[in-house]
Backbone bond lengths (Angstrom), bond angles and torsions (degrees), N, CA, C in turn:
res aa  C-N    CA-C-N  psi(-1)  N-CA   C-N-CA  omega(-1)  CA-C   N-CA-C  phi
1 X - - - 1.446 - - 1.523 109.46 -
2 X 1.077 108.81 142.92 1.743 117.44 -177.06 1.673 104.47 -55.74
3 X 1.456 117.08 170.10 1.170 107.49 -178.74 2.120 110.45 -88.52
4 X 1.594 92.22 -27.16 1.234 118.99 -174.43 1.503 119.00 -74.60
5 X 1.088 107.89 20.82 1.844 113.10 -179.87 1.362 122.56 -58.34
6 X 1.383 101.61 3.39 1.922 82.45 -165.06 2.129 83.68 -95.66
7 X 1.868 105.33 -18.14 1.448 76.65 170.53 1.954 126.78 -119.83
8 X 1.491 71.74 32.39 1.564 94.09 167.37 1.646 132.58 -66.93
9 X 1.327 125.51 130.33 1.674 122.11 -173.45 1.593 88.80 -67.92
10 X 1.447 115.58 162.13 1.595 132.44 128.10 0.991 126.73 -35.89
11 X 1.450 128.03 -28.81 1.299 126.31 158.66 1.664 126.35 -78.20
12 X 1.264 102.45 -54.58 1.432 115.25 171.48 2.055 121.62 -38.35
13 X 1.568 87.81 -47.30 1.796 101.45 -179.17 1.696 100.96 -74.67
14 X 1.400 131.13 -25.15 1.335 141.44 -177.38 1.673 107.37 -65.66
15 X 1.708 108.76 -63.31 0.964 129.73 139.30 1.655 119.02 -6.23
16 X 0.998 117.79 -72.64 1.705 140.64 170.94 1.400 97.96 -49.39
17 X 0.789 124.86 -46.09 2.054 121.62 -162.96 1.539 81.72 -81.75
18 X 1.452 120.26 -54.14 1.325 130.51 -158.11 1.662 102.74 -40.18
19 X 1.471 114.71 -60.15 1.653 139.28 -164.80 1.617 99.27 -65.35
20 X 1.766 108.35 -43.24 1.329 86.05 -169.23 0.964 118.27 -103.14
21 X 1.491 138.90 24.15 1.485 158.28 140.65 1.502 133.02 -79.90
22 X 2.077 107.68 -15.24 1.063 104.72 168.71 1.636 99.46 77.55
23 X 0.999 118.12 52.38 1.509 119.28 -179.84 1.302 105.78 -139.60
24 X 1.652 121.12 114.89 1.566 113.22 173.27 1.373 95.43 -88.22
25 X 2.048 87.32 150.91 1.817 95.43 -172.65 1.718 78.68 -140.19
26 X 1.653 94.17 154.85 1.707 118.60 -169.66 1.469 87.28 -122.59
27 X 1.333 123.40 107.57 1.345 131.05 157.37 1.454 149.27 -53.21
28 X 0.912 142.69 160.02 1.608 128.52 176.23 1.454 109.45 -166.80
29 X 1.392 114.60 170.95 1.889 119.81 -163.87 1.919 96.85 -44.44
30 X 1.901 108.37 -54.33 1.117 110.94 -156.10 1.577 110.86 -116.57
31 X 1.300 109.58 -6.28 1.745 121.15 -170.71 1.341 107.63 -133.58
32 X 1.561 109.75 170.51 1.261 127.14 167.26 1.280 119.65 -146.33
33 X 1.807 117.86 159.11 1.589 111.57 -162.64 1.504 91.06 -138.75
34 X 1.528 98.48 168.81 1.616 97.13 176.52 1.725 77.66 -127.61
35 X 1.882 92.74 152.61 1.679 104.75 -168.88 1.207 108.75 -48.87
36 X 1.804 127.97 -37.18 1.487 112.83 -139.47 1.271 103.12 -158.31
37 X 1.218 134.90 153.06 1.829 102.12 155.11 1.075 125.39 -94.62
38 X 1.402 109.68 175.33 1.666 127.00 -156.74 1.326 101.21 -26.23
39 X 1.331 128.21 164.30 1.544 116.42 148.77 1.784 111.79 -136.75
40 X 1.427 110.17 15.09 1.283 99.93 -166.38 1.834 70.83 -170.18
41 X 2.062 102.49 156.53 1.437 107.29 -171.13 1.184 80.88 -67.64
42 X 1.356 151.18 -104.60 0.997 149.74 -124.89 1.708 125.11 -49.90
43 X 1.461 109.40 -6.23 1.357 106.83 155.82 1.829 111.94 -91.47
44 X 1.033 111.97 -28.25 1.478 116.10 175.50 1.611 101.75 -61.06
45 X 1.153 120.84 -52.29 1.500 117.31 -167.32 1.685 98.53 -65.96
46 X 1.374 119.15 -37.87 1.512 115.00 -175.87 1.498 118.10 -52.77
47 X 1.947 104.52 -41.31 1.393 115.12 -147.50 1.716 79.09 -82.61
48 X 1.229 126.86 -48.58 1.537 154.27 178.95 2.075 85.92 -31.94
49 X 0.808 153.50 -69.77 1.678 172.74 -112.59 2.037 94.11 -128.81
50 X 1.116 86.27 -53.96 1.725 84.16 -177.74 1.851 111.93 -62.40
51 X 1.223 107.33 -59.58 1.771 126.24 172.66 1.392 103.66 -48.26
52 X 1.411 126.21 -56.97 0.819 131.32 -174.95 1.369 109.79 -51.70
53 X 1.542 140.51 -76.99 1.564 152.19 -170.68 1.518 95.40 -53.03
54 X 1.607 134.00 -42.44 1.401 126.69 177.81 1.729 99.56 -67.91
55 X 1.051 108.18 -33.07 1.777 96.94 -148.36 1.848 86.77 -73.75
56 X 1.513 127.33 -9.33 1.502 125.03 -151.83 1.288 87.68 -112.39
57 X 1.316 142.02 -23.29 1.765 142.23 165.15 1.353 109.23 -71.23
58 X 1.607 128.88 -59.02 1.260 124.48 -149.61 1.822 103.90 -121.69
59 X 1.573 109.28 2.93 1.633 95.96 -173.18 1.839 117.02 -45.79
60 X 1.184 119.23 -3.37 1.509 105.02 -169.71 1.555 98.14 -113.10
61 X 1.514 117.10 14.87 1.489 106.05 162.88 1.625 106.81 -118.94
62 X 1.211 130.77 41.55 1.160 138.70 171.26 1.243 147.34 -70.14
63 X 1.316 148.39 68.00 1.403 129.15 -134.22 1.571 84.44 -95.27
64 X 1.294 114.23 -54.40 1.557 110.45 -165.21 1.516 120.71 -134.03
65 X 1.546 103.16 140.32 1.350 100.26 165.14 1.743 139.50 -109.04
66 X 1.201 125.96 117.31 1.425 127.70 -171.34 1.653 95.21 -68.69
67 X 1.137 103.57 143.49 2.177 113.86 148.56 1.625 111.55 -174.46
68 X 1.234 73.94 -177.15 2.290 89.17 -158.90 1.278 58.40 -106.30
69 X 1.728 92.89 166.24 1.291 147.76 -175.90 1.592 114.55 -153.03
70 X 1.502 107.65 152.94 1.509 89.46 -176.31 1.932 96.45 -124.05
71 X 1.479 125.99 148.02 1.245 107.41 -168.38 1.572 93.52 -82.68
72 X 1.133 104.91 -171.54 1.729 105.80 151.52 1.189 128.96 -135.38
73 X 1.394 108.58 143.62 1.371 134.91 -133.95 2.398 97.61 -49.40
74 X 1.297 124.00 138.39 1.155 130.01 162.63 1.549 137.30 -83.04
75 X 1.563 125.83 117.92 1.510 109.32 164.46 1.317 107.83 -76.98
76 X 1.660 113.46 122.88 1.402 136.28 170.49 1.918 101.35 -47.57
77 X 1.330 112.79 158.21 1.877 100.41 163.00 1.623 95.16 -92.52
78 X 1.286 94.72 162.80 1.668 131.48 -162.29 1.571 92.32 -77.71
79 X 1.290 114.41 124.61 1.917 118.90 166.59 1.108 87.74 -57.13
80 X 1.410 100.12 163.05 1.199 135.16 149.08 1.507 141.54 -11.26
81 X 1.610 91.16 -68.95 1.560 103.71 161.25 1.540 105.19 -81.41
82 X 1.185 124.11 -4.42 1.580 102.41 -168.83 1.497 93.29 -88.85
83 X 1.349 130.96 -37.27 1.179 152.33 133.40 1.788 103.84 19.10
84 X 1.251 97.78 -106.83 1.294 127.17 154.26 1.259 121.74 -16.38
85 X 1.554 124.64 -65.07 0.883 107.83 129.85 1.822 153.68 61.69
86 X 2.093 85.97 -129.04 0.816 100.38 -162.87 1.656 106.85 -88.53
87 X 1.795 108.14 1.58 1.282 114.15 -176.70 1.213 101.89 -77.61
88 X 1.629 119.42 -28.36 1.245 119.83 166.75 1.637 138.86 -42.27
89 X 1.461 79.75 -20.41 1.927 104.14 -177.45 1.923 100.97 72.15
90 X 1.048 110.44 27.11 1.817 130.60 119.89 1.159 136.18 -9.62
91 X 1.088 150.40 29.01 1.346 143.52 -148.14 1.913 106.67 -50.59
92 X 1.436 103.34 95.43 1.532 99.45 -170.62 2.106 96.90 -109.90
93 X 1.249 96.68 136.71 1.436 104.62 166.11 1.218 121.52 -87.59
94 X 1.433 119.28 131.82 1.685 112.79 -178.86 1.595 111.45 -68.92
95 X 1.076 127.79 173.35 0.994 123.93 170.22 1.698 112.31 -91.49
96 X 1.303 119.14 133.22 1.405 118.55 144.16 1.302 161.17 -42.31
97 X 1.729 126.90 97.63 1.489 78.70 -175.70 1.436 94.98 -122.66
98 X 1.422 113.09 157.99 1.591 146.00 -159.06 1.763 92.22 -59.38
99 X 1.356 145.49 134.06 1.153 147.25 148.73 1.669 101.63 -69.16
100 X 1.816 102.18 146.96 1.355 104.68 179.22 0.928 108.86 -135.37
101 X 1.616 119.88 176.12 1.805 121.30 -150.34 1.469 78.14 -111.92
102 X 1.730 108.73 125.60 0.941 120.72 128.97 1.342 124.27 -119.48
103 X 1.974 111.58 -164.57 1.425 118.82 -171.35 1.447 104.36 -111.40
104 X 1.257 103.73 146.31 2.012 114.82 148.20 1.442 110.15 -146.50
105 X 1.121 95.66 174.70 1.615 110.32 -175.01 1.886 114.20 -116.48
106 X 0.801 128.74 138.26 1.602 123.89 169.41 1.638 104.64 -119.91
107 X 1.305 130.03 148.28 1.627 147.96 -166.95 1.629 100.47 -123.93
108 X 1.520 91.32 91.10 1.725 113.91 177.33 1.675 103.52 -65.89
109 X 1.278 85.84 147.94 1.751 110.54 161.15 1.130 122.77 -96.51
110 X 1.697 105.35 -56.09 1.142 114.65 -179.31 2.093 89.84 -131.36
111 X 1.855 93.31 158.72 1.742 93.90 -171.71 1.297 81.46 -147.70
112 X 1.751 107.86 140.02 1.797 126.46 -166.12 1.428 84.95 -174.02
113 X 2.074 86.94 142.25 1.648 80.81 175.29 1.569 92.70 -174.88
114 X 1.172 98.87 166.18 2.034 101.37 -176.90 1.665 95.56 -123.62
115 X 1.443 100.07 -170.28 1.659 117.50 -167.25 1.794 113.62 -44.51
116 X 1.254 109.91 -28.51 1.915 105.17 -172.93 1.779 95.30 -133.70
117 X 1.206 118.81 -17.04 1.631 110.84 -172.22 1.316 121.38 -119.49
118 X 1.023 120.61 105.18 1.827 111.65 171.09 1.655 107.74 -75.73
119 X 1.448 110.88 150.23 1.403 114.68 175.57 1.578 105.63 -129.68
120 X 1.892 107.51 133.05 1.553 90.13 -168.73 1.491 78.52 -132.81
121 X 1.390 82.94 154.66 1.817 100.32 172.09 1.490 102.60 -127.29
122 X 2.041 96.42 130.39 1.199 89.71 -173.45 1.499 92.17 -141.56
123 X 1.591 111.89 -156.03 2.043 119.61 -179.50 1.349 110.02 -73.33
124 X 1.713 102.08 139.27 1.595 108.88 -165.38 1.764 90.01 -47.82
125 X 1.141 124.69 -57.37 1.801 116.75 -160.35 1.714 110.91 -45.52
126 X 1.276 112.99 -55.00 1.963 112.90 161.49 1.555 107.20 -24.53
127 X 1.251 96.17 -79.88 1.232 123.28 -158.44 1.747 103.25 -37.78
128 X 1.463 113.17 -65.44 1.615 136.75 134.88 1.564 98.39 12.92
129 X 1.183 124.63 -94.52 1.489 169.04 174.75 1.328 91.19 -17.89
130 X 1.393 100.40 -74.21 1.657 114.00 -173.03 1.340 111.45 -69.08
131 X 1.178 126.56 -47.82 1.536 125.60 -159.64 1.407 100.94 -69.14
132 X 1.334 123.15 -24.39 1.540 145.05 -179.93 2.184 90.63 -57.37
133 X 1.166 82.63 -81.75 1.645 95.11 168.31 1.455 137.93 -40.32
134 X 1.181 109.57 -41.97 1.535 117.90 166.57 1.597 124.01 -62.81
135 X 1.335 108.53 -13.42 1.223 120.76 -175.02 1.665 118.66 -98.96
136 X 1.556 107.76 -0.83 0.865 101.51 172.36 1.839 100.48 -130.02
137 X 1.325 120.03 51.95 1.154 132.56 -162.68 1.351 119.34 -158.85
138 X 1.145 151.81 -174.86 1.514 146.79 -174.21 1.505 113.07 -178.45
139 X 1.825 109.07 17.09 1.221 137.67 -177.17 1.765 95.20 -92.82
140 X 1.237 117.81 -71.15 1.584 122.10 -157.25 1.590 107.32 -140.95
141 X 1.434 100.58 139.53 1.538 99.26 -174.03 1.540 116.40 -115.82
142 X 1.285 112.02 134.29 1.747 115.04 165.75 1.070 102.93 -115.07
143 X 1.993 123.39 91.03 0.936 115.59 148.39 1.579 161.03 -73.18
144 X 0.971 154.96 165.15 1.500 136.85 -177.51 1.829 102.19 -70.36
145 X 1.141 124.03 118.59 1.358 111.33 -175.95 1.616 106.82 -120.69
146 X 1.172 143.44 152.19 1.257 149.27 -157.97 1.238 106.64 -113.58
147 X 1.340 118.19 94.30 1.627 125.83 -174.05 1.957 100.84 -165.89
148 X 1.361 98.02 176.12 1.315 106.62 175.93 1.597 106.18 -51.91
149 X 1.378 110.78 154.66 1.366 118.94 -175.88 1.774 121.85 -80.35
150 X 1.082 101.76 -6.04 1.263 116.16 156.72 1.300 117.80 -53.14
151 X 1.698 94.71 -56.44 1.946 108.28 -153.85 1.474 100.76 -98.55
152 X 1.734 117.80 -10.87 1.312 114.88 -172.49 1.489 134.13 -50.18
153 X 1.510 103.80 -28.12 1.397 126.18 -178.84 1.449 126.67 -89.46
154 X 1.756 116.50 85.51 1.309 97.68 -163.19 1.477 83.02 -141.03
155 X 1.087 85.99 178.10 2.056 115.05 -166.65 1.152 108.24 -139.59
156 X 1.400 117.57 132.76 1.285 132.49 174.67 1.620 126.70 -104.21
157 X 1.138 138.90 85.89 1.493 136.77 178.96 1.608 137.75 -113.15
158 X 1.161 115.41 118.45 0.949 100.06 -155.65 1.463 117.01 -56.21
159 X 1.688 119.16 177.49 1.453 108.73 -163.98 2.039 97.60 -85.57
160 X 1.509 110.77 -13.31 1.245 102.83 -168.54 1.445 106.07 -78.09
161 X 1.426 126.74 -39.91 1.258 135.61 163.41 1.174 141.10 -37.24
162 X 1.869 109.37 -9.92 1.212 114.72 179.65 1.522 110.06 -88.04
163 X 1.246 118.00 133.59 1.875 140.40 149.32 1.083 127.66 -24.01
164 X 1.631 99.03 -71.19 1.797 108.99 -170.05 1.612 89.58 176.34
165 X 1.358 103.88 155.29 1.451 126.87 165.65 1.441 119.08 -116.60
166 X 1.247 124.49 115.02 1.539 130.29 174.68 1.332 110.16 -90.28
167 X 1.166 121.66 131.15 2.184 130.16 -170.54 1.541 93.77 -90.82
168 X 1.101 109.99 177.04 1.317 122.22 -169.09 1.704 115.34 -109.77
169 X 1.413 105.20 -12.89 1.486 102.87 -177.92 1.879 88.72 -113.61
170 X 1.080 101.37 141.52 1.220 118.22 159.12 1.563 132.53 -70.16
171 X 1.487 108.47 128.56 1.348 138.17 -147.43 1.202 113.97 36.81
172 X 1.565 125.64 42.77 1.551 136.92 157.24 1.464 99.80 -41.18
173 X 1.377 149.02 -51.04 1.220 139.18 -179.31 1.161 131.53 -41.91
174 X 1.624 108.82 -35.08 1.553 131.41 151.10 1.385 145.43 -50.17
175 X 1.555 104.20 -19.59 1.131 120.72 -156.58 1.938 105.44 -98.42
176 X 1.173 101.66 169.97 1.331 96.66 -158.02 1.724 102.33 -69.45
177 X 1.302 134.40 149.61 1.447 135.88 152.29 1.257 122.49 -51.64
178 X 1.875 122.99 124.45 1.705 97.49 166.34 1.650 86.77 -152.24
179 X 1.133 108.44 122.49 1.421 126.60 -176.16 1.331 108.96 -39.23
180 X 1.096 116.36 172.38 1.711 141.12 -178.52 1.578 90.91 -90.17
């Protein structure tokens, strides 16, 4: 961290985590993105270290969170003749197809999280949304968890997996830095 923080932006000190983690970030009035996801552990562990030090300054100005997800991979159904086939007693392989990384966002209530996982609790309908999603994925989980109905709704992602975080006040990025 700079020595000069007290007249440092929110962006600028973000910036700072950004440089010394090796993380490109794409800016905006109220959010920020990283170009791509991970593509190698050692960018996951970076982005994983970067999310992390932001998510421990600013988690209570959070409206939203961006992240990749990865699907998992599909057996196609069997043609026709492959079909056929396999009634034959055929040994036919389905075909594969490759799961791909896409993005969503979930709208925290509450945001908590340790060294590789953030955990957010958010509205049963999100949650809905996601848990729908997690099931066809092996990236991030919304499980059914057994607690007050408040806290029941939570999501698990890892910290490398996250996108970008958008704040809730506008041009918060601008605004002056002042430590925890």
């Amino acid at each position: 961290m700079d020595e000069n923080h007290e007249t440092q932006t929110i962006r600028e000190y973000i910036n700072s985590i950004a440089l010394k983690e090796h993380v490109n970030v794409i800016y905006g009035k109220n959010q920020f993105n990283v170009n791509s996801a991970p593509n190698s552990s050692d960018e996951f562990n970076s982005y994983s270290r970067f999310f992390g030090e932001v998510l421990k300054e600013f988690n209570d100005y959070i409206e939203k969170i961006d992240f990749f997800y990865h699907e998992k991979d599909q057996k196609l159904p069997l043609s026709r003749w492959n079909s056929f086939f396999k009634l034959m007693g055929v040994k036919v392989n389905p075909e594969i197809k490759k799961g791909e990384v896409k993005k969503d966002s979930v709208i925290p209530e509450v945001v908590s999280f340790n060294e590789d996982l953030v955990r957010i609790i958010t509205q049963e309908d999100e949650w809905g949304r996601l848990n729908s999603l997690a099931k066809i994925s092996d990236s991030f989980n919304a499980p059914s968890v057994m607690a007050p109905k408040n806290l029941c709704y939570q999501v698990f992602i890892p910290l490398g997996h996250i996108e970008g975080i958008t704040f809730k006040l506008q041009e918060f990025l601008d605004a002056p830095y002042k430590k925890k």
